[in-house]
N, C-alpha and C positions, 0 to 999 in steps of 0.2 A: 433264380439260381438256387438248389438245394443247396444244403449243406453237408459236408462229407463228414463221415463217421472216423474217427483215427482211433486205433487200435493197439496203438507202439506202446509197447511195455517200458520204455525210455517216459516218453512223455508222462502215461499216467502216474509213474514213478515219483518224475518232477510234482507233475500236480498233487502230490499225497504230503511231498516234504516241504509244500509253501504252508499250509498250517502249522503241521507238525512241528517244523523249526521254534516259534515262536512258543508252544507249547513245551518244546525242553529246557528252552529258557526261563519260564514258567514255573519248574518245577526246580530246576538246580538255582534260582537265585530265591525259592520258596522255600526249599527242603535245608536247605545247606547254605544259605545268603548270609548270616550271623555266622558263620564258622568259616567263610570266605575271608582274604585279606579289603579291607575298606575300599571299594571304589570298583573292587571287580563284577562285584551285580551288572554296573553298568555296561561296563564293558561286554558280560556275555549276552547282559539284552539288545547290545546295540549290535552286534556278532549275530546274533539270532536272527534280527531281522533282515539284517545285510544278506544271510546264507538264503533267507526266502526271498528278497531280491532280486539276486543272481537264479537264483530256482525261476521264477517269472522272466527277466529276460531272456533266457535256456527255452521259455513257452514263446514269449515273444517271436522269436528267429526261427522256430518251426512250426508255428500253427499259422495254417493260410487262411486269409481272409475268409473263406465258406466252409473251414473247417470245426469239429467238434470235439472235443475230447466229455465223453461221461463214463464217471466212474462211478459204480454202484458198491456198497461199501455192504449194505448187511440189508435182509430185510426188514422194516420195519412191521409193516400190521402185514398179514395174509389171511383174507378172509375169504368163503366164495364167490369168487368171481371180482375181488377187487386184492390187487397185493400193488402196496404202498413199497418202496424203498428207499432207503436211505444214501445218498451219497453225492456226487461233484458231478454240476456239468460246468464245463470250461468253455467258450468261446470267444473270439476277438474280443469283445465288447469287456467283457469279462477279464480278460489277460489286460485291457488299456486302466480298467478299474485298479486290479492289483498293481502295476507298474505307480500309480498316484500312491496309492495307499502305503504300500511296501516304501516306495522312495522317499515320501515327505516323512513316512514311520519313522527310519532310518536318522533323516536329518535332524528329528524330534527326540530320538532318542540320543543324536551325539552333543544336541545345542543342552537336554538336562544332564547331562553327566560335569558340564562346567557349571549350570545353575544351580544344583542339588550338592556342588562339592561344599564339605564340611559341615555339611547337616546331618544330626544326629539319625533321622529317619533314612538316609540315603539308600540302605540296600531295604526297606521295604516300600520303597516310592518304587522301585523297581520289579520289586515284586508284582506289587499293585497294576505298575505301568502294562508288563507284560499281559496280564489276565484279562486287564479290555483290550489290548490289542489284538490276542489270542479270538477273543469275541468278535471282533470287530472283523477279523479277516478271516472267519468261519462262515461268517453269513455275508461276505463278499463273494464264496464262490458257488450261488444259487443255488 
């Protein structure tokens, strides 16, 4: 059985905001985490990765078993006769990966928000936390 090419400007949508999420939580508990009230880092990293989540189960529910979503984002090398690019392929296998990832993330990040309370480091363990996850779920989707 091939695999079918999906083309829904919905889907590849989704699949752009399961990094992405994690990425502006990244950057507002980086940018502006000291100048937040104490404890809300947590809160937006664990927000963040709950939003990419729900963005995977939204892939879950419509990507069919022999289906594909690839996103090509930019190119990367173009040289003659060979052009590299950059960007997402999605497949079952792929969406079962992020569903682990994204979910136990999630749990991980609500179980340190009670471990990390009243630690002086608490909104940069978050920062920190965010930027491998960020990593982590960049090179999850192949």
């Amino acid at each position: 059985m091939t695999e079918q090419l999906l083309n829904d400007p919905t889907l590849i949508f989704l699949g752009l905001l399961i990094p992405l999420f994690p990425l502006i939580g990244f950057l507002i508990n980086g940018l502006f985490g000291k100048y937040l009230p104490k404890g809300s880092s947590g809160w937006i990293g664990s927000g963040m990765v709950l939003a990419s989540f729900i963005c995977v189960i939204a892939l879950f529910r419509s990507v069919g078993a022999h289906d594909l979503i690839h996103i090509d984002l930019f190119n990367w090398i173009a040289v003659s006769g060979l052009d590299i690019s950059f960007g997402m392929q999605i497949d079952p296998l792929t969406i079962v990966m992020m569903l682990v990832v994204t979910g136990v993330g999630f749990l991980i990040h609500l179980y340190s928000i009670g471990y990390m309370h009243g630690d002086d480091g608490f909104n940069r363990f978050f920062y920190l936390h965010e930027s491998l996850y960020f990593l982590h779920a960049s090179a999850g989707h192949g």
